[in-house]
C-alpha positions in Angstrom: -63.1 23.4 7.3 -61.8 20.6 5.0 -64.9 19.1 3.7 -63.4 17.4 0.5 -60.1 15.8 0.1 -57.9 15.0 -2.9 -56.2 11.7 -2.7 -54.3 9.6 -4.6 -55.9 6.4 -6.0 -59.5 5.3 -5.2 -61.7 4.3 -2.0 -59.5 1.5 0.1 -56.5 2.6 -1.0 -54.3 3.6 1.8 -54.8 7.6 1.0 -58.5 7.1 1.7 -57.6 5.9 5.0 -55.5 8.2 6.0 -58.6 10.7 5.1 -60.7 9.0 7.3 -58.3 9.0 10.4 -56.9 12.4 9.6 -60.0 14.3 9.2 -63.3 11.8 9.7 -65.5 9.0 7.7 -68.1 11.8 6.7 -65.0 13.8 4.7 -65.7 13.4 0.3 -62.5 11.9 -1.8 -61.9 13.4 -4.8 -60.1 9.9 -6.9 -57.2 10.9 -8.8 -54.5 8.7 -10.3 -51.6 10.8 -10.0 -50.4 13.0 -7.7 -50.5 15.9 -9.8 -53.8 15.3 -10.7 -53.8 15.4 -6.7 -52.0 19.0 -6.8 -54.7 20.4 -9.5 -57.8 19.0 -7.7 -56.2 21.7 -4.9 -55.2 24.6 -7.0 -58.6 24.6 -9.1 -60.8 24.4 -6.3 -62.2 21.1 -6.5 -60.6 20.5 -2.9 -60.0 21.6 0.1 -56.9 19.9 0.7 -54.7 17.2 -0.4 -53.3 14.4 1.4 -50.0 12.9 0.4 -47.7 10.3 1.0 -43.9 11.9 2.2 -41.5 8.7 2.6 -42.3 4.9 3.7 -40.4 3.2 6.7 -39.0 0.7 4.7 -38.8 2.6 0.9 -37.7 5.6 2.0 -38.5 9.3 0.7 -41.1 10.0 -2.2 -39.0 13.0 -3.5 -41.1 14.2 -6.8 -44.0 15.0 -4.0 -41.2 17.0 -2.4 -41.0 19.1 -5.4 -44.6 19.1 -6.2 -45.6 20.6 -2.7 -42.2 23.3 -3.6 -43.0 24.2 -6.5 -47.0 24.7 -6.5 -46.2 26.7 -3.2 -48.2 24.5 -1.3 -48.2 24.4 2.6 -48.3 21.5 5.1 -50.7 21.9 7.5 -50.4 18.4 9.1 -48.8 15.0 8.9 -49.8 11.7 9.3 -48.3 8.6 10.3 -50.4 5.6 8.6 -48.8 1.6 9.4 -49.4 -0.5 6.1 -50.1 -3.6 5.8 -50.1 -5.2 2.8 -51.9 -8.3 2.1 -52.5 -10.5 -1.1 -56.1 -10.7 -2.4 -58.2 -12.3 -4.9 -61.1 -13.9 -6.1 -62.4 -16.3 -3.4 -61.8 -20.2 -3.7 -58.3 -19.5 -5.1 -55.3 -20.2 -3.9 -51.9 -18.6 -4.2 -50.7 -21.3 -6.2 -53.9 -20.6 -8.7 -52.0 -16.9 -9.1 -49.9 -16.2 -12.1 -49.8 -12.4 -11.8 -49.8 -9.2 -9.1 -50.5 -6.4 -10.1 -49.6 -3.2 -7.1 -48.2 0.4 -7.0 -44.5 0.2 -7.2 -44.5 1.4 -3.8 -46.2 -1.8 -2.6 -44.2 -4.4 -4.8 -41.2 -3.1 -3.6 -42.1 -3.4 -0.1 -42.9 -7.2 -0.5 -40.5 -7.7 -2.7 -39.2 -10.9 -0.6 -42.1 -12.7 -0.2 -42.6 -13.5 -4.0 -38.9 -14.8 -4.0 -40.9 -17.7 -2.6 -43.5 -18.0 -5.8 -41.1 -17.8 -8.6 -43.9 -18.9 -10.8 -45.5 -15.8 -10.0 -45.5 -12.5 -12.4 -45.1 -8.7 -10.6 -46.9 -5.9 -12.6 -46.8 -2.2 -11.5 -50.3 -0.4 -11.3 -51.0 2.9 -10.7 -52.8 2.6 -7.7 -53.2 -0.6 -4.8 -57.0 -0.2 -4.1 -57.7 0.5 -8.0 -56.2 -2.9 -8.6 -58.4 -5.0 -6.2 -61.4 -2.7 -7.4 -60.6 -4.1 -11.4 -60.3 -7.9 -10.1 -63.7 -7.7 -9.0 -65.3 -5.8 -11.4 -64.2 -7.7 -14.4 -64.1 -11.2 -12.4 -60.7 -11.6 -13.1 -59.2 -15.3 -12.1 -55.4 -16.2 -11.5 -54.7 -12.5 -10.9 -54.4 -10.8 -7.2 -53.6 -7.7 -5.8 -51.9 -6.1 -2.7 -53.8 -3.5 -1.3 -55.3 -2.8 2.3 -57.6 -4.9 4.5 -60.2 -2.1 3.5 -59.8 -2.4 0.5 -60.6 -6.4 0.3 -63.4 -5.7 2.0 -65.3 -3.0 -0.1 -64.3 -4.9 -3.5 -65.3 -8.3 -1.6 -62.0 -10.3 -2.3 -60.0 -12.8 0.3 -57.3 -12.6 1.8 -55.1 -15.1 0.2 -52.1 -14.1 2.6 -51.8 -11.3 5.4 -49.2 -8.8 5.8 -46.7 -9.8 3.4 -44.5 -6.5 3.7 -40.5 -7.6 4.2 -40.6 -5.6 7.7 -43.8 -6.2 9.8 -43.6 -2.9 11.2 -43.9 -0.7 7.9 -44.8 3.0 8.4 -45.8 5.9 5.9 -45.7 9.0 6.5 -48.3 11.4 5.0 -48.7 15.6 4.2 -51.6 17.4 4.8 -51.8 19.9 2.0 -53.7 23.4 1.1 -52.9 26.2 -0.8 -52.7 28.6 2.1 -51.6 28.1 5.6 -52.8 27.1 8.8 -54.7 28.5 11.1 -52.7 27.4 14.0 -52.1 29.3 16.8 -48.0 29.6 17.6 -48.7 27.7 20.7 -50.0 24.8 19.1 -47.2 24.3 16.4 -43.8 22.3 17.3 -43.0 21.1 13.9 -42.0 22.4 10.5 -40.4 21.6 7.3 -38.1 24.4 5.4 -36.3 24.3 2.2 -32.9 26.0 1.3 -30.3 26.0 -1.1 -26.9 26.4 -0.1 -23.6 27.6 -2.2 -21.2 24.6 -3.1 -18.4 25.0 -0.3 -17.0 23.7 2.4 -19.0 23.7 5.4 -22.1 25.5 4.2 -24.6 22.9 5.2 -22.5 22.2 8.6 -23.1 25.9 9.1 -26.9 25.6 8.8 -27.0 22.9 10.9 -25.2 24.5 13.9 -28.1 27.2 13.5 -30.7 25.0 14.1 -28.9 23.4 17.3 -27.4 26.4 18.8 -31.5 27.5 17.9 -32.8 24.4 20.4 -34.5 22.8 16.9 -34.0 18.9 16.8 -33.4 18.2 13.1 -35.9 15.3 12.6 -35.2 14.5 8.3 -32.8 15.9 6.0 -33.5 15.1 2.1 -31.5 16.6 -0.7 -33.3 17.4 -4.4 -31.1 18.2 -7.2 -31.6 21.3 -8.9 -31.8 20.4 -12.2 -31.4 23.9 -13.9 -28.4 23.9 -12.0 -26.0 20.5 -12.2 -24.5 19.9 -9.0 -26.7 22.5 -6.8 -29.0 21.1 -4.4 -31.9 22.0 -2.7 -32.1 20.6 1.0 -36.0 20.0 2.7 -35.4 19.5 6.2 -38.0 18.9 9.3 -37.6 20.4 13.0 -39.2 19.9 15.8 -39.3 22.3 19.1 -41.0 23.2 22.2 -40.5 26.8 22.3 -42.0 28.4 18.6 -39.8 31.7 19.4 -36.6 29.2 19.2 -37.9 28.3 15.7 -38.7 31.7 14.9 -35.3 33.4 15.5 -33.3 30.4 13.8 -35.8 31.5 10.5 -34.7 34.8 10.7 -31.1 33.4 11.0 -31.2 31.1 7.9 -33.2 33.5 5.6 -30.0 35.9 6.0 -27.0 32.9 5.5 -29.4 30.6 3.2 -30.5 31.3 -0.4 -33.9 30.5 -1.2 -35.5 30.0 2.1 -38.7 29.0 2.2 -41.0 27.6 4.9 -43.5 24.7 3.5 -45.4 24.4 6.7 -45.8 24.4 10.0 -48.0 22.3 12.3 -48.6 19.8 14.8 -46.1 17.0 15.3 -47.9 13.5 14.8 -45.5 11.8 16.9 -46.5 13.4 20.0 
């Protein structure tokens, strides 16, 4: 039973959303500000779980979270798939031509990086967080400054709208982790996706190798991301996501790769959101 939450960022950021979707409205937030501050709300107790975002639709992979969930042998128990929509919010009764800066996670400025090419009078600041931002403008009253965060959070830090879904590609997707320091409680039956990790020795076909495993295994490789190792210059650590129908398919292409693999390790397994 999840009852409290670590997310990244504050109320009306898009973490808290997923919170609410993923689990329900009545689940607590613990606020943190980084996502290691994420990872020790989890390993000291103060949360059930964690909920972090994997790789954006348009941004691509968030790989330090890769390494985070690796390294604090943390397990997915559950993804989430969350479409963001950015929009551009201040103070009310101004316009975007009263605007001189934004301030947004990195994350977000990137993704609407193409919008502001038409405001070149306009300033881009990273933040740490999207919600956070809006939550500051209102607090402090602050004119001539907006921020991009979700529909949510204009609404709980009561600013306007100034302009809707300003994202480059309309149809802009995250995709989010369910975290917790020990596994699920899922029943074989009810589990059709997982992520894995391996390292593999620098030669030729090694990874090609790996690969024919999981298709001569029935395993449809859904993501493939590599992570340097950075003890080790030019080794690399491969995270990789399969979905299946039959969980004995899955289970005999582990057994294969823990033998021909080093370092085989299974972040999670659990329900595939796209179903």
């Amino acid at each position: 039973m999840i009852k409290t939450v670590a997310i990244q960022g504050v109320k009306g950021s898009f973490h808290h959303i997923v919170s609410q979707q993923y689990l329900d409205e009545t689940v607590l937030v613990d606020e943190c500000m980084t996502f290691d501050a994420v990872i020790d709300s989890v390993l000291n107790g103060k949360s059930d779980a964690a909920i972090m975002a994997i790789e954006n639709s348009i941004a691509g992979s968030i790989i330090p979270n890769y390494a985070l969930i690796d390294s604090h042998n943390l397990h997915i128990i559950g993804e989430h798939y969350l479409d963001i929509q950015h929009h551009l919010m201040a103070l009310s009764g101004q316009t975007i031509d009263d605007i001189k800066e934004v301030y947004s996670h990195p994350m977000a400025l990137l993704q609407c990086k193409a919008f502001f090419k038409q405001y070149p009078h306009i300033k881009l600041v990273e933040d740490i967080d999207t919600a956070q931002v809006a939550q500051r403008i209102q607090k402090n009253q602050t004119k001539n400054v907006a921020a991009i965060a979700s529909r949510v959070a204009a609404q709980l830090f009561e600013l306007d709208i100034i302009s809707e879904s300003i994202q480059t590609i309309k149809h802009n997707e995250t995709r989010f982790f369910i975290v917790k320091t020990k596994n699920s409680v899922l029943a074989q039956n009810e589990i059709n996706k997982a992520s894995i990790k391996f390292e593999l020795d620098h030669k030729r076909g090694s990874l090609a190798t790996i690969l024919n495993v999981l298709s001569d295994c029935k395993l449809n490789l859904t993501k493939i991301q590599s992570l340097p190792k950075i003890e080790t210059p030019w080794k690399y650590a491969f995270f990789v996501d399969v979905t299946f129908e039959s969980y004995n398919d899955y289970d005999k292409a582990k057994s294969i790769m823990d033998i021909m693999a080093q370092d085989f390790k299974v972040l999670g397994e659990y329900r595939n959101a796209r179903l």
